[in-house]
C-alpha positions, 0 to 999 in steps of 0.5 A, a space after each residue: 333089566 338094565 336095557 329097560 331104563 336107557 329104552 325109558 330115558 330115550 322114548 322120554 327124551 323124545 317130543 310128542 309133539 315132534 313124534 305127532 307132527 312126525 306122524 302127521 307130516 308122514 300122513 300127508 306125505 304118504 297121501 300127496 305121495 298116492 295122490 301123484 302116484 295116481 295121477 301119474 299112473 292115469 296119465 302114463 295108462 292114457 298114453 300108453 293105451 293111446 299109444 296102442 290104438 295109434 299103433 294098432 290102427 296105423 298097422 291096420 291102414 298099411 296092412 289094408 294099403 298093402 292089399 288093396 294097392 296091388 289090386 288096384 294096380 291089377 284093375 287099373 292095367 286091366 280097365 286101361 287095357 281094355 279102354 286101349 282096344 276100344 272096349 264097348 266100341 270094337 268086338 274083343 273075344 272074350 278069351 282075350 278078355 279073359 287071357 288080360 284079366 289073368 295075367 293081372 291076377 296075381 296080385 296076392 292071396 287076397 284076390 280070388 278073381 277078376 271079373 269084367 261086365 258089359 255096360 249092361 251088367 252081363 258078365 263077360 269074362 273071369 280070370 280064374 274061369 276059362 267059360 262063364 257057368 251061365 249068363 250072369 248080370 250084376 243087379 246090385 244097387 252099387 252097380 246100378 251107382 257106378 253105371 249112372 255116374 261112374 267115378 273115377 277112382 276104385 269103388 269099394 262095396 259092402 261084403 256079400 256072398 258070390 252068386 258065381 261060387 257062393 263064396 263070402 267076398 269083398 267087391 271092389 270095382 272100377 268103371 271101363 269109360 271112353 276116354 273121349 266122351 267119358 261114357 260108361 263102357 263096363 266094369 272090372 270088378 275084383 273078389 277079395 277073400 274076407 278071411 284073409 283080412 279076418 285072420 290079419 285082424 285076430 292075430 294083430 289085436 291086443 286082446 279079445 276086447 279090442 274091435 277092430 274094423 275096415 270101413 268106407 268113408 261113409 261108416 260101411 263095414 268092409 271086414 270087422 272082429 264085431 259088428 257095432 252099430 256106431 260105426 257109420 257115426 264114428 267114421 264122420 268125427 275123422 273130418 275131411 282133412 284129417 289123416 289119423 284121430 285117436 279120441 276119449 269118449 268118441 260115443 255118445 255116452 263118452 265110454 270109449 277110446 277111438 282109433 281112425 286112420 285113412 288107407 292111403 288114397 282110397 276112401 277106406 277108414 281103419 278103426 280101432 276101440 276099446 271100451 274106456 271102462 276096461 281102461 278105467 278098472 285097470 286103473 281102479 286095480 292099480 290104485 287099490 294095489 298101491 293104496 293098500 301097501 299105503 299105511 302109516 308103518 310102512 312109512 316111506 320106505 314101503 311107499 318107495 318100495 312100492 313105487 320102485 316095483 310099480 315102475 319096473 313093473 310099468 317097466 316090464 309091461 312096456 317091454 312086454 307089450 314091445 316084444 309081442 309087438 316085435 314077435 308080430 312084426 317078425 313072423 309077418 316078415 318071416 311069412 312074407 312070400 317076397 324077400 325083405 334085405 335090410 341093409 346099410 350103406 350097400 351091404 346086406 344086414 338082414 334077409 328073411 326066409 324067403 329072401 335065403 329061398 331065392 338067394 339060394 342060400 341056407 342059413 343068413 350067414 350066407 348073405 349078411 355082408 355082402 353087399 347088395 349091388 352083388 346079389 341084386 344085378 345079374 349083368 357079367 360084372 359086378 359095380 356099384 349101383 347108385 340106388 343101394 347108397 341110399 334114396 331119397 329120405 322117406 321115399 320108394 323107388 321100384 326097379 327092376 333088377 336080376 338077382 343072382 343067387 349063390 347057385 343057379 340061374 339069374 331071376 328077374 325080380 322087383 325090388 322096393 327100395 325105401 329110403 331111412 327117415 330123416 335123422 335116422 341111420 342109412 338103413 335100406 329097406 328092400 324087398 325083392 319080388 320074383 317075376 320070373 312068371 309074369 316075364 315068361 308070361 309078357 315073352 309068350 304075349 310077345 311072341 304071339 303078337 308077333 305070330 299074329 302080325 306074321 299071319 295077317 301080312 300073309 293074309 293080306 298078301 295073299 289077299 292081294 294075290 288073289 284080288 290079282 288074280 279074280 281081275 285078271 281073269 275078269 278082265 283078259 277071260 271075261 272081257 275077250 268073251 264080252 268083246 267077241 260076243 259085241 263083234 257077233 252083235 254087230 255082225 248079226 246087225 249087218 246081216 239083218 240090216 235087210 229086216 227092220 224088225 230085228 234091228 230093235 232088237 239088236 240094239 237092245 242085245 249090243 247095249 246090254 253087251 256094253 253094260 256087261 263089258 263096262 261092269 266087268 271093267 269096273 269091277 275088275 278096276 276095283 278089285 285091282 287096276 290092272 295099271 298097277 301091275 302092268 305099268 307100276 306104282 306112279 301109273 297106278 296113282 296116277 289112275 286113282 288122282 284120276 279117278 278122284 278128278 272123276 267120280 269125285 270132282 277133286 283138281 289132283 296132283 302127283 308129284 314123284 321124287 326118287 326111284 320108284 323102280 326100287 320099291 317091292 311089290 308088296 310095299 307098291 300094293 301097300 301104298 297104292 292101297 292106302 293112297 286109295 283109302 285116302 283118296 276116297 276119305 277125302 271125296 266121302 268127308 273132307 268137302 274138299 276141291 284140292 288134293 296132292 299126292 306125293 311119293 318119295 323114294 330113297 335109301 332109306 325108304 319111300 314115303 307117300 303123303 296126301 294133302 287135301 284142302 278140306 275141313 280136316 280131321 275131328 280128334 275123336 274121328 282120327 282115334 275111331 275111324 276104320 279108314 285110319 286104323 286100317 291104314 295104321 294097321 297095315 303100316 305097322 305089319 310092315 315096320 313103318 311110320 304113319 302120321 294124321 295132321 292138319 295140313 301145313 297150309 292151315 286147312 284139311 288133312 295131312 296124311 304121312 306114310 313111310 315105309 321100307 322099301 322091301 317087306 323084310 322076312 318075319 324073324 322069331 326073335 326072343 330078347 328074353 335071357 336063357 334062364 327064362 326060355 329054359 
């Protein structure tokens, strides 16, 4: 054949040594070639599966902030308010207790309830119980911890079973202390539903390898996928000052690849691993995938086939790994029960499921491009609003607006608005939170305080009448009774003069007849001067400088500027009260042996003040004193200002009211908008 020859010739004409060296060479550039392939691919599975632990565990951290920050946020309002009525010190109902812990109970799913106790451990109250089962205390050992040195920021304990309803719960608990001495008071105690947190972790985790878990700083499980012992050590490799570590060969044995990343500012550590043998036999399969394309006949061109489809296949993995990263992201924003709006430059990008459910809107179409100053505002015009332009790189600013929805009534909602990162577009983050409940709920509190302050003027009015009243009849019934039976005595004396032996007798009746007539005119006195009502305020404070000259050894003054004609009534009773209770402050505490009391009186108002020269006040006692509160109490019902200081000579107390001059009628007002009443 002639092919056959010119084939011959041309293999003839080839060199061996060439066609060796070219085998050779090929040789060595296929092994070199799956030598940086491999270390390639090990370095790229490192970072890609470093990347996945940083990711997850970071996704970890904000899932856990986001519900534990709420809940504390509920404890903290709840301890504060408390410690603001004087828990531990003043009796509180415990339907108040109760009624405050409810109204902070509604920071997410995951809070099952609110539960206060006593400095003893007994249960006092439960938000989502109106009475307690039974006397309940808590004994656990972090109990007694938090009770010995109560700390100030929120304790997180192990999860256990609720002895109130036999329930899987994760107890987190703040202590109730006096804010002066810093004694333990109680504690508010929040239940958390494990399974919420359980259901998170499965759905966020790669696959059913991975362990993810939420931990105290001490290595305490929280919630978990799986138990693992090394845990309480693994936490300690975090250090002090470090917020994230993502480490090979964490364990002893070097097996494992480590993710931990504190939650925020509490004491909690969220934690990611993954056995490193599943990352090595990933490894180990790729290597021999690729070593058995790696022969002399495929020559290069398979080795660069091979590569191609290792890199698309790297490729597609990547982005498969960001779609279900995507997906996951999606359905938590989707499922959200608050709106999420992205925006940029003020106008509106984005809307989730929720955010169309209370903007009123059908499909995204109906709020893509508007801006958001529209919908977030609620006020009669439109403007634009400052903070949809965009706040400060990298921060939250939290504010309350009204949205207006497409149809419908205005609602009062809460908006997060989180500025873009440095470098990146103006994109807004907003999420739109409805608080039309708890603005319903602050208007009824509202309107009952102001029923309450309502009852207890009439109350202390009508007390006051009735102190009238009792005095005047002691002293114009009983004392007319007392003083015609002393004329009888001394009749019946002047009869019997003739007969010695009555006359002991007599003047035993006549000194008893005058303690009756003294007692009546005191008690009388200290129900209530009849000099207030007969000749007005300034008698009336002239009595009781007088009185403390008397029964108290003080050197008095009353000084009078303006009209006291002018002043009510009930404001008169009021202001001789309170000059009463300090007057008798000053002879019972202030060691003192000068006292002014100065009443004013103008268009405006009347102001009363009583001075002394005494050793003043201790903070803790102005706080704490019935006297004081009571005073404070009394000036508010009636809409005025009440001040304690030292006085302005350098030594004792200063005590300042001012008052208007007539008590004005209780008004049911509601400052709430329309769309809430209805």
């Amino acid at each position: 054949m002639a092919p056959t020859p010119h084939r011959t010739r041309w293999l003839a004409r080839l060199n061996p040594r060439v066609i060796l060296t070219a085998g050779v060479t090929l040789a060595l550039s296929l092994g070199v070639g799956a030598v940086v392939a491999s270390v390639v691919l090990w370095r790229d599975m490192v970072a890609e599966s470093e990347s996945d632990v940083r990711r997850l565990v970071r996704l970890l951290a904000e899932h856990a902030a986001r519900t534990i920050e709420p809940v504390d946020r509920a404890m903290l309002a709840v301890q504060q308010g408390l410690e603001k009525e004087g828990y531990g010190y003043t009796r509180i109902a415990p339907e108040r207790i109760r009624e405050l812990a409810r109204s902070k109970a509604l920071a997410g799913t995951q809070l099952l309830r609110l539960v206060v106790s006593d400095a003893d451990g007994w249960l006092v109250a439960m938000s989502d119980r109106d009475e307690l089962p039974r006397p309940m205390r808590i004994t656990d050992p972090w109990f007694e911890a938090l009770r010995k040195r109560p700390p100030a920021e929120l304790v997180f304990n192990p999860p256990q079973v609720s002895r109130i309803t036999g329930e899987p719960v994760v107890p987190l608990a703040r202590a109730i202390v006096d804010p002066a001495s810093g004694a333990y008071l109680g504690a508010v105690t929040a239940a958390l539903d494990p399974a919420e947190l359980q259901q998170f972790y499965e759905a966020a985790r790669v696959t059913p390898e991975w362990t993810l878990a939420l931990l105290r700083n001490d290595g305490a499980l929280l919630s978990h996928t799986q138990a693992d012992a090394r845990w309480p050590t693994l936490v300690g490799l975090l250090g002090t000052g470090a917020t994230e570590l993502v480490r090979w060969g964490a364990d002893p044995d070097g097996r494992l690849l480590l993710g931990l990343r504190r939650v925020g500012h509490w004491p909690l550590v969220a934690a990611v691993s993954v056995e490193s043998e599943l990352v090595v036999a990933a490894w180990r399969q790729r290597i021999l995938a690729m070593a058995s394309f790696t022969v002399p006949a495929a020559a290069g061109v398979l080795l660069l086939a091979w590569l191609g489809a290792l890199s698309a296949q790297r490729s597609r993995g990547l982005s498969h790994t960001l779609d279900v990263a995507e997906a996951r992201y999606q359905a938590l924003v989707d499922s959200s029960p608050d709106g999420i709006l992205l925006a940029t430059e003020g106008v509106v990008q984005y809307a989730n499921r929720a955010m169309l459910r209370l903007a009123g809107a059908d499909t995204p179409a109906g709020l893509v491009g508007r801006r958001v100053d529209e919908l977030l505002d609620g006020t009669e015009r439109y403007h634009r609003s400052a903070e949809f332009d965009g706040p400060p790189q990298d921060q939250v600013v939290r504010i309350e607006h009204f949205l207006r929805p497409l149809a419908g009534p205005v609602l009062p909602v809460e908006t997060l608005i989180a500025g873009a990162p440095p470098g990146g577009d103006r994109t807004l983050q907003i999420v739109v939170r409805d608080i039309s409940a708890r603005k319903r709920l602050e208007h009824q509190l509202e309107a009952s305080r102001r029923e309450v302050e309502s009852l207890a003027m009439a109350a202390e009015m009508a007390r006051e009448r009735e102190k009238r009243r009792i005095a005047r009849e002691l002293h114009d019934e009983l004392g007319q009774v007392l003083t015609v039976q002393q004329l009888d005595v001394e009749m019946l004396a002047v009869e019997a003069a003739s007969r010695p032996e009555l006359a002991q007798r007599i003047d035993a009746l006549r000194s008893r007849i005058d303690d009756a007539l003294a007692v009546t005119r005191r008690i009388s006195g200290d129900l209530r001067p009849l000099v207030l009502d007969d000749l007005g305020l300034v008698a009336g404070l002239e009595w009781l400088v007088g009185q403390a000259g008397t029964h108290g050894g003080l050197e008095g003054r009353l000084e009078v500027h303006g009209d006291p004609q002018r002043i009510s009534d009930d404001v008169s009773t009021t202001l001789f009260r309170i000059a009463q209770e300090s007057l008798t402050n000053v002879m019972r505490h202030a060691q003192a042996r000068h006292v002014q009391v100065a009443l004013a009186a103008d268009d405006e108002g009347v102001e009363l003040t009583v001075t002394d020269d005494g050793r003043g006040i201790e903070q803790p006692r102005r706080r704490r004193g019935l006297g004081l509160r009571g005073i404070a109490e009394r000036v508010r019902l009636l809409g005025g200002r009440f001040d304690v200081a030292d006085s302005a000579q350098g030594g004792g107390t200063r005590v300042a009211v001012r008052l208007p001059l007539r008590v004005l009628p209780a008004e049911a007002t509601d400052s709430a908008p329309q769309e809430l009443r209805a």
